[in-house]
N, C-alpha and C positions, 0 to 999 in steps of 0.2 A: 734537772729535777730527778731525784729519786723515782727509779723505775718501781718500787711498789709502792710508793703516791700514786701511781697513774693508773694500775692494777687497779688499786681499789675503789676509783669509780663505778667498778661492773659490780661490787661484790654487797650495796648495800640494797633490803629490800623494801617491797612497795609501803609497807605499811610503817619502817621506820623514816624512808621519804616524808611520807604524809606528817608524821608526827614534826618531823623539822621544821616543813611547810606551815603548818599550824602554829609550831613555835615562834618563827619567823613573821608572822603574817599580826602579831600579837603588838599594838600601838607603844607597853611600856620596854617590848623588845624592839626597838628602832633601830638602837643605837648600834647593837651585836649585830642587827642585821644588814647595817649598812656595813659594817666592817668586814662583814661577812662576802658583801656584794664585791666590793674591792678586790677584796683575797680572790675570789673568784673570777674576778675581770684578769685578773695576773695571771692566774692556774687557765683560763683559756688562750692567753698570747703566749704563755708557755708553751702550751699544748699544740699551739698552733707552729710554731716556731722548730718543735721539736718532729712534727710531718711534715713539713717542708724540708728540713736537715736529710732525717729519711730518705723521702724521695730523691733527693740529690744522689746520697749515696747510692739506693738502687737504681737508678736513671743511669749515672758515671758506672757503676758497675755493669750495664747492660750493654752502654754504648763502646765500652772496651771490651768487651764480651765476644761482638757482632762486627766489631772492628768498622762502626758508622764514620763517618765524615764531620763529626757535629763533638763538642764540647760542650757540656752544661754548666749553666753557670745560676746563682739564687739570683732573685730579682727581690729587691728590697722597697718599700714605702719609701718614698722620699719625704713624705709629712711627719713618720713616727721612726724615731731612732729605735734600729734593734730591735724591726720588725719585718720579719720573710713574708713575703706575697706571691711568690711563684717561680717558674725555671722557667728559662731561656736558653734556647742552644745558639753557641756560635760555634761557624764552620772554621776547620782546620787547612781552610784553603784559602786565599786571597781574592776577594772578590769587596766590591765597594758599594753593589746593589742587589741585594737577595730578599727572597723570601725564607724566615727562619720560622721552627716550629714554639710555641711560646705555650704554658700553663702555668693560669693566674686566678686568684681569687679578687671579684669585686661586692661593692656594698651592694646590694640591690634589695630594696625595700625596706625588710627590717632584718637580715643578714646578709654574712656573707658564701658568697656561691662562686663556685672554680669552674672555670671555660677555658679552651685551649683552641688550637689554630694555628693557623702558618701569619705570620707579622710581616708588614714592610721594615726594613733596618734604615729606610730612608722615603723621606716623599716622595712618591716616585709620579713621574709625570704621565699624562695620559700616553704614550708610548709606552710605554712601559706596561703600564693596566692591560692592555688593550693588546699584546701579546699572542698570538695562537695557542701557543704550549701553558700560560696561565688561563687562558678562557678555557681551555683542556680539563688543567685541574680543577677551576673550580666548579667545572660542570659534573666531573667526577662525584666531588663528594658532596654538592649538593641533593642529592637523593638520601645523604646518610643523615640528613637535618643541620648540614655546618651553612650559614648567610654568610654574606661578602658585605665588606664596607671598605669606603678610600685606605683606612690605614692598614683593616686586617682581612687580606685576601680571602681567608675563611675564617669561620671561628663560631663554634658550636657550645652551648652550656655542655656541663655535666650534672648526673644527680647529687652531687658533695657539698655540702654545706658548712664548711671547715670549723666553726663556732659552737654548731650546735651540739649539743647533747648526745644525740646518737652518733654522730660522726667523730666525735671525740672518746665516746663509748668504745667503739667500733678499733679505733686507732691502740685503743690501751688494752683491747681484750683480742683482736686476733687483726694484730697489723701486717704479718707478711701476704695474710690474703688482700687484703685494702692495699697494700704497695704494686700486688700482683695484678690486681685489677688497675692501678694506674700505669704499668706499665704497659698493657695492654692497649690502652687508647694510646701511648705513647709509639708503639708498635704497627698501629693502624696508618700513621701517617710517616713514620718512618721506613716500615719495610712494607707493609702492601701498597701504598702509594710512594713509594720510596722513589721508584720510575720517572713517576709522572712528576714530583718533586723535582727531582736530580736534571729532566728534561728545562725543567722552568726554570731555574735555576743557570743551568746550561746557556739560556737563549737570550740572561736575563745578561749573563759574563759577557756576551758579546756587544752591551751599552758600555761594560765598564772602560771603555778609551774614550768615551763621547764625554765632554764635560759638561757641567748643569744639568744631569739628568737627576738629581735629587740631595736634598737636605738631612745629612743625617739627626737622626729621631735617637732620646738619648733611651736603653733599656731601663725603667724605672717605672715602677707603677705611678699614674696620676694621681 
């Protein structure tokens, strides 16, 4: 998409809104307006599509930057062809059961909202759960608001609501700060807990000779 299409989301104002709105809102204007609705369903999975791209590229540029252990890769809907839903790192190291950091956006309620966390890459058995050096972590960053469940060792909301209006706003009118502020959270769990990661991680390679310690789980949002 043309980078000033996307500009000019910021640049129209309140009171020519309103008159659209009223246009729109108007019973023999239906027809424009559903068409209108459409164009618009397309211009946000554009939009979406095209922050997700983004972050890949500053995420990849950061983790070659800092010389990490981790390769990002998009995570894509497996319901809707040609649509990005979040990153996923894999390690440049050979391991068969880890915990990987993941940022993903899901439906919840009547949009969508991006949460991120450290994922299982495989079912892992209560051995495994039940770890020292992962009871470690996740007692860690429980204090910073991330919950644990069987599949995602943590995983915390964020304030981003990838759909909406503001945050789409926001993306087209001053995105290096919005990239910067994502790699910030990306940074939280990769180099301040980076340790405590690398340790779980660590303890986690010493299953990897034991066989049936777990089912690999494919990266794809449900």
């Amino acid at each position: 998409m043309d980078q000033s299409k996307t500009n000019s989301l910021s640049t129209i104002t309140d009171s020519e809104e309103l008159a659209v709105l009223e246009f729109l809102s108007k019973e023999k204007n239906a027809a424009i307006a559903l068409s209108i609705g459409d164009f618009l369903d397309t211009l946000r999975s554009d939009l979406n599509n095209q922050f997700w791209l983004a972050a890949y590229n500053k995420l990849k540029l950061y983790l070659e930057e800092n010389r990490l252990p981790w390769i990002v890769e998009l995570t894509e809907d497996k319901n809707v062809d040609k649509s990005l839903v979040g990153l996923h790192l894999q390690p440049t190291f050979d391991q068969s059961i880890l915990l990987f950091p993941f940022m993903e956006q899901q439906f919840v309620g009547d949009s969508y909202r991006i949460f991120h966390g450290l994922m299982w890459n495989v079912e892992a058995d209560p051995v495994a759960q039940s770890l020292e050096e992962l009871d470690i972590l996740r007692k860690e960053l429980e204090p910073l608001g991330f919950s644990h469940s069987p599949r995602f060792h943590v995983w915390q909301w964020l304030p981003w609501h990838p759909r909406r209006k503001d945050f789409l706003i926001q993306f087209a009118q001053d995105r290096d700060n919005l990239l910067n502020e994502m790699i910030g959270v990306w940074k939280r769990l990769l180099v301040t807990y980076g340790p405590q990661l690398e340790n779980a991680n660590a303890r986690l390679r010493e299953l990897q000779a034991t066989p049936g310690k777990g089912r690999k789980i494919p990266i794809k949002s449900a």
